[in-house]
C-alpha distance (Angstrom), angle and dihedral (degrees) to the residues before:
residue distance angle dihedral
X1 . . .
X2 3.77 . .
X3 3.99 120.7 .
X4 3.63 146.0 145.6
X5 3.89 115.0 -142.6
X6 3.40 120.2 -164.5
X7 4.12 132.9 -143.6
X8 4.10 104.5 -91.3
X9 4.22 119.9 158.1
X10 3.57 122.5 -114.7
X11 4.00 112.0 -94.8
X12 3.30 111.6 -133.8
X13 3.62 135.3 -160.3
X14 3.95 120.0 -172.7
X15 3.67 121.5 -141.1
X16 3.62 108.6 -153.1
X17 3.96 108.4 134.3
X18 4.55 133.9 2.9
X19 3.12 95.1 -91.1
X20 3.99 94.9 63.3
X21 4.03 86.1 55.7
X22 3.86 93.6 77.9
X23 3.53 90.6 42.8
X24 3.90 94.9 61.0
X25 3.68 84.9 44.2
X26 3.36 98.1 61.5
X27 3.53 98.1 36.0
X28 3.75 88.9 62.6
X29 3.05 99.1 37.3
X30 4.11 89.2 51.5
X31 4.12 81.8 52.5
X32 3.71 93.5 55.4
X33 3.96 91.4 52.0
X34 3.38 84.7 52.8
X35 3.67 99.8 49.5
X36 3.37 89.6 54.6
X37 3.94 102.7 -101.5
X38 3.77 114.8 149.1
X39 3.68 130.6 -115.0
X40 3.70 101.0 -84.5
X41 4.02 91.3 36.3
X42 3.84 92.2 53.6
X43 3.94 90.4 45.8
X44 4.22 87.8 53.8
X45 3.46 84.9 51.7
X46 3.85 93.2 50.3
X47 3.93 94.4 45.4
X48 3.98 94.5 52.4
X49 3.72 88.9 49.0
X50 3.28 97.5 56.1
X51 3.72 89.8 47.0
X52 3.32 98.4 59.1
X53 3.54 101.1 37.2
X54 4.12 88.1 53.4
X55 4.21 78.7 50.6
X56 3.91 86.1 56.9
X57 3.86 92.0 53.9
X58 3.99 97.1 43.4
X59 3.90 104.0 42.6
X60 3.54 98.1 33.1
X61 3.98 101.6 11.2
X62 4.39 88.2 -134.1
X63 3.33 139.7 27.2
X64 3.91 147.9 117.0
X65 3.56 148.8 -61.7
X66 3.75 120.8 -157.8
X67 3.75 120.2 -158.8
X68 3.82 131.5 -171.1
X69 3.98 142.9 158.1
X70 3.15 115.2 -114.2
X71 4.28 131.4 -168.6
X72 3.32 117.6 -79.1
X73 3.33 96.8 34.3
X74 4.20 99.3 -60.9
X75 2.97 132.7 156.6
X76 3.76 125.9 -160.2
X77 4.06 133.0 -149.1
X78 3.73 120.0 -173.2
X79 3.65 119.7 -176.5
X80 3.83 106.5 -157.0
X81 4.26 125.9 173.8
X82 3.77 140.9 146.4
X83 3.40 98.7 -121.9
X84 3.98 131.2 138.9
X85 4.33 84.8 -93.1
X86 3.60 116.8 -121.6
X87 4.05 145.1 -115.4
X88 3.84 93.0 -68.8
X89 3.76 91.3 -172.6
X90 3.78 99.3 45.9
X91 4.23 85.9 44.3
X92 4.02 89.1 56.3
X93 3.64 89.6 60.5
X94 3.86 118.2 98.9
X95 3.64 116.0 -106.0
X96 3.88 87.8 21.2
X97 3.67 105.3 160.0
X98 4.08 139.2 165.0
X99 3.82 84.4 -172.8
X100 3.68 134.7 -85.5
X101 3.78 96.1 42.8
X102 3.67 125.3 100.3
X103 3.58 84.8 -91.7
X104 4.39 88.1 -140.4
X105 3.74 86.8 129.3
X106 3.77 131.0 -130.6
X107 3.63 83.4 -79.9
X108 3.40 105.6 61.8
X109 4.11 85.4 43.8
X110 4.20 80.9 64.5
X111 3.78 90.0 52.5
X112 3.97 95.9 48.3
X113 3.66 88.2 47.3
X114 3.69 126.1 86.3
X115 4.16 85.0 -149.5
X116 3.21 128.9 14.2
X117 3.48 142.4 -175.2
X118 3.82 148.5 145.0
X119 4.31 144.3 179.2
X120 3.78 117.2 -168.9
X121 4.35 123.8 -178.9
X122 3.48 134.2 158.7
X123 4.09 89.1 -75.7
X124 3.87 93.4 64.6
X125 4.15 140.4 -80.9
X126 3.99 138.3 -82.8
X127 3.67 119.8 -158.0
X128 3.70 118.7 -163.9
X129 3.72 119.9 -165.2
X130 3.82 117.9 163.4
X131 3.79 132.4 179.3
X132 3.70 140.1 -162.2
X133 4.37 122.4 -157.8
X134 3.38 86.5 -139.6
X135 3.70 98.4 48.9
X136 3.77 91.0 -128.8
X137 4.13 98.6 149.7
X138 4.33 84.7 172.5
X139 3.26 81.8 62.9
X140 3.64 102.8 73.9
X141 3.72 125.8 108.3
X142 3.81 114.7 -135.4
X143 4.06 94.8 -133.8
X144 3.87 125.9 103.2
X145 3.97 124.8 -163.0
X146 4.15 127.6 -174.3
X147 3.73 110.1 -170.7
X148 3.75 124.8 179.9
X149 4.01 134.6 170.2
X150 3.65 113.7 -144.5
X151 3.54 118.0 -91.9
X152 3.33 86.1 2.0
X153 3.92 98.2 -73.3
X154 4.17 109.0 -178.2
X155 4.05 73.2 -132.3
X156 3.62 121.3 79.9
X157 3.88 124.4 -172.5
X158 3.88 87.4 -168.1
X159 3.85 103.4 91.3
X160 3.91 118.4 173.7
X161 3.98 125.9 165.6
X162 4.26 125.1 -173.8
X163 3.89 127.7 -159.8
X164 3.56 132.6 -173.8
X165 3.87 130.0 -163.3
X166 3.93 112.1 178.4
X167 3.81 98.0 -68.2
X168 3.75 107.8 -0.5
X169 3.22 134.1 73.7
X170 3.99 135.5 -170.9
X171 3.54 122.0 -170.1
X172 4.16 137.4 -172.2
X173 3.61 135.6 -140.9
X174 3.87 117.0 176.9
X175 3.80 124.3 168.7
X176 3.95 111.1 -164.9
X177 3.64 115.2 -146.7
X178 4.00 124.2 -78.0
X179 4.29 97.6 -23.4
X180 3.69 145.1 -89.7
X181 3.89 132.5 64.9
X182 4.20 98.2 -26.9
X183 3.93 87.5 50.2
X184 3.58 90.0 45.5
X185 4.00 84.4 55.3
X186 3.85 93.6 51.1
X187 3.69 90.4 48.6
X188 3.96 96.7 49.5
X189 3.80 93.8 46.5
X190 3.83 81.3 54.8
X191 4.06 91.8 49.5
X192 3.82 91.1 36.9
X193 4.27 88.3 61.9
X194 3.85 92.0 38.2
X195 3.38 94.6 53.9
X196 3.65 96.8 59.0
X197 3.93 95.4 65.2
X198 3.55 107.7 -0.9
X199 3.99 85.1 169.0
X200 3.38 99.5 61.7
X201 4.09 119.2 102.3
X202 3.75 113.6 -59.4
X203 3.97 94.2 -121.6
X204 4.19 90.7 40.2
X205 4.13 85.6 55.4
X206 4.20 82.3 40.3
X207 4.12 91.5 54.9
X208 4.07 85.9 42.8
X209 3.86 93.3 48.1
X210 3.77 92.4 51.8
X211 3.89 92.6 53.6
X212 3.30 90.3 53.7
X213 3.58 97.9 49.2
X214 3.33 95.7 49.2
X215 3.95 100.1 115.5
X216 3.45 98.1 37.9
X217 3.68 125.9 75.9
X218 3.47 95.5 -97.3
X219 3.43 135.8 -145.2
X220 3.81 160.4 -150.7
X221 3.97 113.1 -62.5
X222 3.62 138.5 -168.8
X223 3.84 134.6 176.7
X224 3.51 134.0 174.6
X225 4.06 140.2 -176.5
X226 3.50 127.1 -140.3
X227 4.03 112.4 -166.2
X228 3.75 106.3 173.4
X229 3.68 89.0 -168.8
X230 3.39 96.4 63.8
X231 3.65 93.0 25.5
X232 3.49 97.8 -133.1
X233 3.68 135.7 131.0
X234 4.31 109.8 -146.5
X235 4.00 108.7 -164.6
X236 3.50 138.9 175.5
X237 3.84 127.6 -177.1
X238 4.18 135.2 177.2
X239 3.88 111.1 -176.7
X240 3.15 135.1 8.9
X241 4.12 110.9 -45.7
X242 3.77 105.2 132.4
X243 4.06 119.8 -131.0
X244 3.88 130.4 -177.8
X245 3.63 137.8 168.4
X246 3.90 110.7 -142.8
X247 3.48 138.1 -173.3
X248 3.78 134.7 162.9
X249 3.76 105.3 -79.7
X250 4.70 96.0 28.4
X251 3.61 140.6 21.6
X252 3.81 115.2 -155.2
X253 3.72 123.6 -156.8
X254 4.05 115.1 -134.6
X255 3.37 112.9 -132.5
X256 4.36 122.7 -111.5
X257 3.45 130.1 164.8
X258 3.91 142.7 -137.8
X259 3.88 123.6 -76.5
X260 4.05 144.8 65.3
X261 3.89 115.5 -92.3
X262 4.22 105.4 -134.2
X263 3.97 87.0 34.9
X264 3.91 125.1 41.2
X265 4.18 130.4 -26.8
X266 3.65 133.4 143.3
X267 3.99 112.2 -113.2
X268 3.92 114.5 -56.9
X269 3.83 115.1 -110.5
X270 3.77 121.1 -160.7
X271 4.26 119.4 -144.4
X272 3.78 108.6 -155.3
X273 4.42 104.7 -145.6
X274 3.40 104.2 -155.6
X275 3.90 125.6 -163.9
X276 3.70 82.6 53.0
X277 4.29 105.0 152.2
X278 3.64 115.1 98.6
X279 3.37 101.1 26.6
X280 3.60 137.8 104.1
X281 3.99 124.8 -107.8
X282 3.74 113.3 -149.3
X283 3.87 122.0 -176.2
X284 3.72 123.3 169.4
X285 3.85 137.0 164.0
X286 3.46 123.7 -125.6
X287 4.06 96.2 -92.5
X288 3.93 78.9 87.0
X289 3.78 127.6 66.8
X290 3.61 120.0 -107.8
X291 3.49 102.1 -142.4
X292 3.15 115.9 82.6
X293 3.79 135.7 109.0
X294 3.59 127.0 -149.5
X295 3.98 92.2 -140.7
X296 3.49 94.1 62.4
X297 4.10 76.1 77.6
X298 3.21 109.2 58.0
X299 3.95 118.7 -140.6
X300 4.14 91.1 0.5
X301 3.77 89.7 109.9
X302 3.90 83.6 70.6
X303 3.54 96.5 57.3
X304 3.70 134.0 96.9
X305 4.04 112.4 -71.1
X306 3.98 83.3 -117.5
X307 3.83 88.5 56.9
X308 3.55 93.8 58.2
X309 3.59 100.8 45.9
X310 3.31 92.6 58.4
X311 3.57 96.2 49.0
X312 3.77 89.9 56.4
X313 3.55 93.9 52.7
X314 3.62 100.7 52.6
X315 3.77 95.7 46.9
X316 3.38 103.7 34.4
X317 4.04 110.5 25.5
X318 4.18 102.7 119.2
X319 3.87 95.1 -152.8
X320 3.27 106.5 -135.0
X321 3.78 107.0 90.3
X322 3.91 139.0 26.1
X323 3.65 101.9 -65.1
X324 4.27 121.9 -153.4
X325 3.82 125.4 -177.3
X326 4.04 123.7 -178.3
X327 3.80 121.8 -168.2
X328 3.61 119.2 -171.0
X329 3.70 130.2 174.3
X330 4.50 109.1 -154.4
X331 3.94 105.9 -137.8
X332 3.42 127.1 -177.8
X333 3.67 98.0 -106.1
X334 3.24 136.7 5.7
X335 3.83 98.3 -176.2
């Protein structure tokens, strides 16, 4: 599966009161239409959203709903809150209902999904619910992204961009300085240089980023490489854009060093990570906390990449600058 995805912010929807339930389900369902999804697959999508955004209003009386395109003409719903979580169990059951919802039950929400997935504790719940026009569930790429400008800005100094080429994959995180429209510059110059050989060698694409850059403010900057036939991650980083690789028992920080790409750094270095398949690959600006620790949740670093992203961005987003958080899980192919 070869594709090229490109930095887009999160679209949120807030779910505060009813009348914001029909809203989000006719904003998604409007979305589907537009991705191309038929009659019947555009009303599926409509019927689980307003499931689970009734589900934000009863167990946790507000919360969020998270929408994003996705290849292959996806779309992706996240239901996020802070609420006291829920009886997951009894809530997969059909017919499941607190009252006022549709009462089809978490379970039936898995079955009119494509992919589905979920992780509730005492801190709150994420939904994930994710469909494809063309019904192709194979299809879906194990990553997860929430991006968000602060305050909301249309501008977002947060710039990220993904490619995948049978089994590698090379990814970009850039963080322009401070945030709004002139960080947003810095970060697309970055994007704009990436994007024309995003397989070439991590400090090669680093030497290209920072002559494009230069101009802008500049910013922090972090790639990394994924071969899953040599099972290696390659990664560079300059600033301060955080980057783990996590499994169920370790998390290891990747390693970056001081400087502003488009201004002043001493030469890249790359760090090859090998070992790589099966575990997760986190990368986050600084809009987002750094610590946190994926055990403190116990089971979430078994849930979809999507999942987890979310997660981190509700508990640990600091709220006073654009915020970006990448989740991707390493696999042994991807062809």
């Amino acid at each position: 599966m070869d594709l090229t995805l490109e930095s887009s912010l999160t679209q949120v929807l807030l779910i505060e009161d009813s009348s914001q339930v029909g809203h989000a389900r006719r904003t998604t369902q409007k979305l589907a239409e537009q991705l191309g999804f038929n009659e019947t697959d555009a009303g599926r999508v409509a019927l689980v959203t307003t499931e689970l955004a009734s589900n934000l209003l009863k167990h946790a009386s507000h919360g969020e709903l998270h929408l994003r395109h996705l290849p292959n003409q996806g779309l992706e719903v996240i239901a996020v809150d802070r609420g006291q979580g829920f009886d997951l169990h009894a809530c997969m059951s059909d017919g499941y209902s607190t009252g006022g919802t549709q009462g089809i039950g978490l379970g039936a929400v898995a079955r009119q999904a494509h992919v589905f997935d979920v992780y509730v504790d005492g801190r709150g719940a994420v939904v994930l619910a994710r469909f494809y026009a063309k019904g192709e569930k194979a299809a879906d790429l194990r990553f997860g992204v929430n991006q968000h400008a602060l305050h909301h800005d249309p501008a977002c100094g947060d710039v990220w961009h993904l490619a995948v080429e049978g089994e590698r994959i090379s990814v970009l995180v850039v963080d322009g300085l401070g945030h709004g429209s002139h960080a947003e510059e810095a970060g697309r110059a970055g994007a704009l240089a990436f994007r024309q050989a995003p397989f070439a060698t991590p400090t090669l694409l680093m030497d290209e980023l920072h002559r494009a850059m230069q101009g802008t403010r500049g910013g922090a900057v972090a790639i990394a490489q994924y071969n899953a036939g040599t099972d290696t991650v390659q990664f560079t980083g300059i600033g301060n854009i955080g980057a783990c690789l996590i499994d169920a028992e370790h998390s290891r920080g990747l390693a970056s060093h001081p400087g502003i790409v488009g201004v002043q750094y001493r030469k890249a270095q790359a760090f090859d990570y090998p070992q790589a398949q099966g575990k997760l690959l986190v990368m986050y600006s600084d809009g987002l906390q750094s610590r946190w620790n994926l055990r403190d949740y116990p089971g979430l670093v078994h849930r979809h990449p999507a999942v987890i992203a979310a997660v981190l961005h509700r508990d640990f987003c600091r709220g006073r600058d654009d915020v970006t958080v990448m989740v991707i899980a390493l696999e042994a192919s991807r062809g």
